[in-house]
C-alpha positions as CSV (number, residue, x, y, z in Angstrom):
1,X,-5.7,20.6,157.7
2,X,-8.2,23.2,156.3
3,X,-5.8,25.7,156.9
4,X,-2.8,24.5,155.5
5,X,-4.8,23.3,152.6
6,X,-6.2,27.1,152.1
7,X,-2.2,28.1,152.1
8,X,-1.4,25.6,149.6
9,X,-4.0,27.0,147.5
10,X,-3.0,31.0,147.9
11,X,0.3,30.2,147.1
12,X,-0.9,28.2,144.0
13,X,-3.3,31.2,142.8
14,X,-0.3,33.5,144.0
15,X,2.4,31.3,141.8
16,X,-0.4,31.5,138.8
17,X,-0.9,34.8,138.8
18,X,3.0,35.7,138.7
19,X,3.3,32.9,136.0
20,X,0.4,35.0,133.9
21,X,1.8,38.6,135.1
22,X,5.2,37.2,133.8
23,X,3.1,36.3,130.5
24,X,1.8,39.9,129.8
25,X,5.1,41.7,131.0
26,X,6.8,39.3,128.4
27,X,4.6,39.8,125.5
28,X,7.0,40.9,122.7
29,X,4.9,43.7,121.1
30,X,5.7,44.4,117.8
31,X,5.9,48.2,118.7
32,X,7.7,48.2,120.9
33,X,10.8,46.5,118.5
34,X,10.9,49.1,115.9
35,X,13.4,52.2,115.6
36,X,12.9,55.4,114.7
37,X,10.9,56.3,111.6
38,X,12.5,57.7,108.5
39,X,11.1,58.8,105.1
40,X,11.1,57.1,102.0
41,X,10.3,58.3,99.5
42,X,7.9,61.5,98.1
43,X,4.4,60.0,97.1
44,X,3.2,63.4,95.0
45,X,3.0,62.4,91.3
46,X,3.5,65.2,87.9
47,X,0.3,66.4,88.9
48,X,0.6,67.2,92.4
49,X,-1.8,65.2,93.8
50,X,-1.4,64.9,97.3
51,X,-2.8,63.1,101.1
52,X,-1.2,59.4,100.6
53,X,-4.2,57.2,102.0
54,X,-4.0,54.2,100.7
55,X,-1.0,51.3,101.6
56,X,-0.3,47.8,99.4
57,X,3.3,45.9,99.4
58,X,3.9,44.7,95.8
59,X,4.5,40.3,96.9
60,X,5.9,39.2,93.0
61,X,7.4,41.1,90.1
62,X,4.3,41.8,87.5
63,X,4.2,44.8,84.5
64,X,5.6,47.7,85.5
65,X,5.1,46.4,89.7
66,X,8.4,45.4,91.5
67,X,8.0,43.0,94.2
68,X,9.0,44.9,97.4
69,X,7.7,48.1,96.1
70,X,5.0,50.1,97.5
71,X,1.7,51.4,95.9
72,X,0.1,54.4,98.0
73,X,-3.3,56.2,96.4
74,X,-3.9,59.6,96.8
75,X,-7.0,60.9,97.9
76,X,-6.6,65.2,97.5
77,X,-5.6,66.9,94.3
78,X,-3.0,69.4,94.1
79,X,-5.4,72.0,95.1
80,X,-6.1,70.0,98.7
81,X,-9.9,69.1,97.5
82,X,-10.6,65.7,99.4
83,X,-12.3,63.2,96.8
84,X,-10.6,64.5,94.3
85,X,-7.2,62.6,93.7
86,X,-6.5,60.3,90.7
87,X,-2.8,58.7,91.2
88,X,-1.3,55.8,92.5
89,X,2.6,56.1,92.6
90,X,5.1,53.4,93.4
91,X,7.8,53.9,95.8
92,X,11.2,51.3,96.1
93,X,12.6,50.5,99.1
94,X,15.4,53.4,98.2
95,X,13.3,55.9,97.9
96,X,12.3,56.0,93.9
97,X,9.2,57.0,92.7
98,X,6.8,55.8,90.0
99,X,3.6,56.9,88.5
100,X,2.0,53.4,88.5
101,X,-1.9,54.6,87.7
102,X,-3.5,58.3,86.6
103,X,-7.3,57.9,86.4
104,X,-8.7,61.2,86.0
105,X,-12.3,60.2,84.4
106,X,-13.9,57.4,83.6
107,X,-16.7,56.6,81.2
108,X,-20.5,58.4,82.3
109,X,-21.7,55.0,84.8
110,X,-19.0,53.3,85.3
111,X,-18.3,55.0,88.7
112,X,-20.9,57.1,90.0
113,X,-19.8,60.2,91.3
114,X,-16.3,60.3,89.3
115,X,-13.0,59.7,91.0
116,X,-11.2,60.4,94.3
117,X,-8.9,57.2,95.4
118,X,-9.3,55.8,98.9
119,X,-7.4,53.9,101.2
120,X,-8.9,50.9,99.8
121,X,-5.9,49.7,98.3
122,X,-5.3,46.0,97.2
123,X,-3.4,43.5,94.9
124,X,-4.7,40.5,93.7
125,X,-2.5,37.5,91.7
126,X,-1.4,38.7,89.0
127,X,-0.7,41.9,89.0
128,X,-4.6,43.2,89.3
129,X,-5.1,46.7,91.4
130,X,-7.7,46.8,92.9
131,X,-8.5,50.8,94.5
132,X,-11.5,52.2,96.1
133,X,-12.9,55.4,94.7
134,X,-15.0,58.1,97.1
135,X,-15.1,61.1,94.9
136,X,-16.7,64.1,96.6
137,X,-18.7,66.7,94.5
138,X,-17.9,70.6,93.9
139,X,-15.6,71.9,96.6
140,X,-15.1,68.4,98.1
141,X,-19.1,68.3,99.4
142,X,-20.1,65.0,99.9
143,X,-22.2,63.4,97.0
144,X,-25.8,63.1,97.6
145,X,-26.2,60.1,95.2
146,X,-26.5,56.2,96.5
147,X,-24.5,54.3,95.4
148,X,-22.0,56.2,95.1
149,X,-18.2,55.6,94.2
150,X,-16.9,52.3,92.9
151,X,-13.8,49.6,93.0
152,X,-11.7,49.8,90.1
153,X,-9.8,46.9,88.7
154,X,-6.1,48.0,87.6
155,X,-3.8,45.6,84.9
156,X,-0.2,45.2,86.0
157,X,0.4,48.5,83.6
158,X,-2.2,50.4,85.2
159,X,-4.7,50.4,83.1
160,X,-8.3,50.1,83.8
161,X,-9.8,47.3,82.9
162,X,-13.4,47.5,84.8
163,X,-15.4,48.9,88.0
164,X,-17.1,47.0,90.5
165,X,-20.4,48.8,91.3
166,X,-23.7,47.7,93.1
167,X,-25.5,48.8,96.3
168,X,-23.6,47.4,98.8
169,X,-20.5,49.2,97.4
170,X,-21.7,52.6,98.7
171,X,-18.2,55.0,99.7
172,X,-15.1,52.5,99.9
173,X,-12.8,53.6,102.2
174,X,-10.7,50.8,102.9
175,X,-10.2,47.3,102.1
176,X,-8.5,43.9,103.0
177,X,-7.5,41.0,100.4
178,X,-7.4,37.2,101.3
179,X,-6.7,35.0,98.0
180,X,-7.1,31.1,97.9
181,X,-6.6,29.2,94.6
182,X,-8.2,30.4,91.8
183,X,-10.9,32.7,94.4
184,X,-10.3,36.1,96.2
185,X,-11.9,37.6,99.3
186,X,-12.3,41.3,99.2
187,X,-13.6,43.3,102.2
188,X,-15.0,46.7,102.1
189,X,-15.6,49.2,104.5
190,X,-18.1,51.5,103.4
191,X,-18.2,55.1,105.1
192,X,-21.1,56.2,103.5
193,X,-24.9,54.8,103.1
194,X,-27.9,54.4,105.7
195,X,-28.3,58.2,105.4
196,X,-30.2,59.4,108.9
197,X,-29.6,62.8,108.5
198,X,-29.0,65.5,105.5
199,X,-28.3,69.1,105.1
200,X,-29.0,70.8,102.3
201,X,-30.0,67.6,100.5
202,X,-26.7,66.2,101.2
203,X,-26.4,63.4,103.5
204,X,-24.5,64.4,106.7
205,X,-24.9,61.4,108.9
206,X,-25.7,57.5,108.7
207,X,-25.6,53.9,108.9
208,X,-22.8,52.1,106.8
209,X,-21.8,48.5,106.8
210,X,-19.0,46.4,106.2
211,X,-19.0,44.2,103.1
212,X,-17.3,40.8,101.6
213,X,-17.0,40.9,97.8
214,X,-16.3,37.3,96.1
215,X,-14.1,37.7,93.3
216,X,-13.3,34.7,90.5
217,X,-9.4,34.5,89.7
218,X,-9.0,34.2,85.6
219,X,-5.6,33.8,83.8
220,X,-2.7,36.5,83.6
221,X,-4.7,38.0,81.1
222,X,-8.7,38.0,82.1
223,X,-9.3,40.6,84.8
224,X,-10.4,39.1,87.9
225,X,-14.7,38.9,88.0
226,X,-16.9,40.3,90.8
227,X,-19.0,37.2,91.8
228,X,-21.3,38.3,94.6
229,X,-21.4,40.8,97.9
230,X,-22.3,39.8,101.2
231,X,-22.5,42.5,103.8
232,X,-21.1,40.9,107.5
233,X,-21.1,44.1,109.2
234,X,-23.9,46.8,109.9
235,X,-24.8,49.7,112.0
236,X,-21.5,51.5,112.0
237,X,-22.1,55.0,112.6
238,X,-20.6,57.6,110.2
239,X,-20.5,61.3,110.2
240,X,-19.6,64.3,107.9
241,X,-16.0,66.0,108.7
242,X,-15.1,69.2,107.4
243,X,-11.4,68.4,108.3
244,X,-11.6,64.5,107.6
245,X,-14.8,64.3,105.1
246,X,-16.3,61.3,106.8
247,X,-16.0,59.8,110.3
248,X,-16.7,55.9,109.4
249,X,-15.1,52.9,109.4
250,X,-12.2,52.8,107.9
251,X,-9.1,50.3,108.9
252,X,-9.7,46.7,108.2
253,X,-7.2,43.6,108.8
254,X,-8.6,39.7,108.6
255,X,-6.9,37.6,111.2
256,X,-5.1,34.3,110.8
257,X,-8.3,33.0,112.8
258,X,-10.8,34.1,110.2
259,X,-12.0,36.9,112.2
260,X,-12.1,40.5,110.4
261,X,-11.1,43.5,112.3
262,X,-13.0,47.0,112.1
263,X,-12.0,50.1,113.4
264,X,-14.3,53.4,113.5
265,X,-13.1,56.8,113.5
266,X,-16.3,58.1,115.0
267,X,-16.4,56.0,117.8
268,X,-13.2,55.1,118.9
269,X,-13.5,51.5,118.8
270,X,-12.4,47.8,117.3
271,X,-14.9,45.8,116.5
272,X,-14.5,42.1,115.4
273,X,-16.3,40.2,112.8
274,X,-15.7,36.0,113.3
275,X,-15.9,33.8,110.6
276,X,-16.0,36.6,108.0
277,X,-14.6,34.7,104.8
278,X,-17.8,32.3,105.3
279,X,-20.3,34.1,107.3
280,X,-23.7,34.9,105.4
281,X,-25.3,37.4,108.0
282,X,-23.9,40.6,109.1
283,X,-23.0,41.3,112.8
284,X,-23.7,44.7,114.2
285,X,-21.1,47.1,115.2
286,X,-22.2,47.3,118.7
287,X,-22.5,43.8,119.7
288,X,-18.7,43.1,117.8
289,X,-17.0,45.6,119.7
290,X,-13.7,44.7,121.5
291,X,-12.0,47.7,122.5
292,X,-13.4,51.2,122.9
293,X,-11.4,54.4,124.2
294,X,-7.9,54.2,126.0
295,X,-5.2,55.1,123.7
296,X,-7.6,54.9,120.7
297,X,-8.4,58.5,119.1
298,X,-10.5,58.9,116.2
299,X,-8.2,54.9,114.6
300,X,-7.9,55.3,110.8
301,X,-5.3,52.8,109.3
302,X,-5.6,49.2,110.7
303,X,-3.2,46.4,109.9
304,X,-2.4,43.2,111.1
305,X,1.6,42.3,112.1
306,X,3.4,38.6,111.8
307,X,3.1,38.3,115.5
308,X,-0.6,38.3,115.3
309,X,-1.0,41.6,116.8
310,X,-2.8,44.5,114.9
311,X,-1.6,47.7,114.7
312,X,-4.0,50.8,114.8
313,X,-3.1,54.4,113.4
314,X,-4.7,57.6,115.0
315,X,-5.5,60.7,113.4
316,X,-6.0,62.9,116.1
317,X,-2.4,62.4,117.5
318,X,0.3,60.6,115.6
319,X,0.3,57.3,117.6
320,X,-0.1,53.9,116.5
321,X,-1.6,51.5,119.0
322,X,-0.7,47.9,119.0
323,X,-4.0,45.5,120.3
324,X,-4.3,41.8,121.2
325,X,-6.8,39.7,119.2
326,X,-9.3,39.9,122.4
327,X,-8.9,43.9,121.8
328,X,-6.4,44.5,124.6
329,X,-4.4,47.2,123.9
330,X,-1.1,46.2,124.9
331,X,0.9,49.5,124.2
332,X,1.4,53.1,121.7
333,X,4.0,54.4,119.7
334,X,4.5,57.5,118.4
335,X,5.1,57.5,114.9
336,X,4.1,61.2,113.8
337,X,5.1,64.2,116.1
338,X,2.4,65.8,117.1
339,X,0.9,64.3,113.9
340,X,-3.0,65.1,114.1
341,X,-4.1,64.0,110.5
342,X,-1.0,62.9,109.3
343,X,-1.9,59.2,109.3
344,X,-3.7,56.7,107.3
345,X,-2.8,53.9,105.4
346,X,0.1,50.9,106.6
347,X,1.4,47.6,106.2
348,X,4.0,45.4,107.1
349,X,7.4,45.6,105.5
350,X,8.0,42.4,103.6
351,X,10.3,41.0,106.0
352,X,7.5,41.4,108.4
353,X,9.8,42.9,111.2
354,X,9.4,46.8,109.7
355,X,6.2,48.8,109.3
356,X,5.4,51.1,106.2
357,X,2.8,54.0,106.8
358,X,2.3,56.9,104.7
359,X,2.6,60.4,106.4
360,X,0.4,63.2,105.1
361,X,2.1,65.5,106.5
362,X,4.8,65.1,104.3
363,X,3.1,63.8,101.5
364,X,5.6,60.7,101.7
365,X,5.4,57.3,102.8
366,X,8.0,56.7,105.5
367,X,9.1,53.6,107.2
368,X,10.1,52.1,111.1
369,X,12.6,49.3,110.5
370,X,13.5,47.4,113.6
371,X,16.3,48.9,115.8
């Protein structure tokens, strides 16, 4: 009987384990649906700004934004001086291009350190931009102020209306939008602050955090109002680039479970923030770590995909990576031929079967469309 019964349970376990072997082979990755990429559309404006970071899909028709368009920042100027670009262009789903913003200075205070858009790219109802400045200083040094850089708030003609600046807002690098009712949650990744080393005076190395800002909704007319910051991440290590400027945490994406997704350049890892939209203490990027290494090298770009997957862009190689919730990475895609520092920012296509990503390359934002 003992035997028989241990029989019965091997070929249970045995029948369980094909079931959830079955289960991972199955898992329709959003990946590995797509086609080949293909360009859109330029993203260098009249003033030849170029390296496209940032990535937002325009949702409804507002000003001079068309829903289904794209807005993509620019973070170089057209003499290649990271921190220094001061467009935002729209791109259509053909292929035309729009200058939607220019912000070449802005009054003394208002953003300190001056201008240099970031991936930190977002919309909020309304028509509001919302863009994340990291200017650098004289030949694209880093600045040696803290705070430095700002968030600046964008009518639907764009126009600036104000800057968000305090000292949890230190280097925004990219950024993730959840809106409820008349309220807006804004994370931040910082990728500069918690200076541990300097050279020169300049800070070279440090500690930087992840931040949630609050944000009060007003009418079509009353710019949206910066209502408080908590930070909910800490310890991620940055480091000075002379090819990428900063190695930090850049990609975020907020999951339909409330948790808020990290990825860091400098490490090579996912981290995982739970119960971000409510959470008053700040997780460490150690202990919030879900995936380190594999196919991940040097992550930049981060975005979520209707399947509940997120979708991680390299800059060392080209590849996107597509990982579970858990962190699993459950398969790459090459996007950019032998595209070391060609991507940054992406997003879903509005149909949510498509993926937009700018190439920087090619100065262009291109798209993968299913097959």
């Amino acid at each position: 009987m003992l035997v028989a019964g241990l029989s019965l349970l091997a070929a249970a376990w045995s029948s369980s384990a094909a079931t959830a072997t079955t289960k991972r082979t199955e898992h329709a990755t959003f990946l590995r649906s797509l086609g080949h990429p293909v360009q859109v559309g330029s993203t260098v404006p009249a003033n030849g700004d170029v390296n496209p970071y940032g990535v937002t899909v325009v949702a409804t028709t507002s000003g001079l934004l068309t829903a289904g368009d794209v807005l993509v920042s620019n973070f170089n100027n057209k003499g290649n001086v990271q921190g220094t670009g001061t467009t935002i262009v729209e791109v259509s789903p053909s292929g035309t291009v729009t200058p939607f913003a220019t912000i070449p200075t802005l009054p003394a205070g208002q953003c300190p350190g001056g201008v240099g858009l970031s991936t930190a790219l977002g919309l909020l109802p309304g028509g509001w931009v919302v863009v994340g400045s990291l200017p650098t200083s004289a030949g694209g040094a880093l600045p040696s102020g803290h705070p430095v850089g700002c968030l600046i708030v964008l009518n639907n003609q764009g126009q600036v209306a104000e800057t968000w600046t305090n000292p949890d807002i230190v280097g925004p690098w990219d950024m993730a939008v959840q809106t409820s009712g008349n309220t807006a949650a804004l994370f931040v990744s910082n990728a500069l602050g918690g200076n541990t080393a300097t050279k020169h005076g300049v800070p070279v190395a440090g500690m930087c955090t992840v931040v949630r800002l609050n944000v009060t909704l007003g009418s079509v007319n009353a710019p949206p109002q910066l209502s408080g910051t908590t930070v909910v991440g800490r310890d991620f290590p940055w480091v000075a680039n002379k090819t990428a400027l900063v190695l930090a945490p850049t990609g975020l994406a907020l999951g339909k479970n409330g948790t808020l997704y990290v990825d860091n350049t400098q490490t090579n890892s996912v981290s995982a923030i739970p119960e971000a939209l409510t959470r008053t203490s700040a997780v460490t990027a150690t202990h919030s770590m879900i995936s380190k290494g594999g196919a991940l090298n040097a992550p930049l770009g981060l975005t979520a995909v209707p399947n509940g997957d997120l979708i991680v862009v390299n800059g060392n190689d080209g590849n996107a990576i597509e990982l579970s919730t858990s962190g699993r990475q459950l398969g790459t895609r090459t996007l950019v031929k032998g595209g070391a520092g060609d991507l940054f920012g992406l997003a879903p296509t509005p149909s949510g079967t498509g993926l937009y990503f700018v190439n920087d390359g090619t100065n262009a934002l291109d798209v993968a469309n299913p097959r």
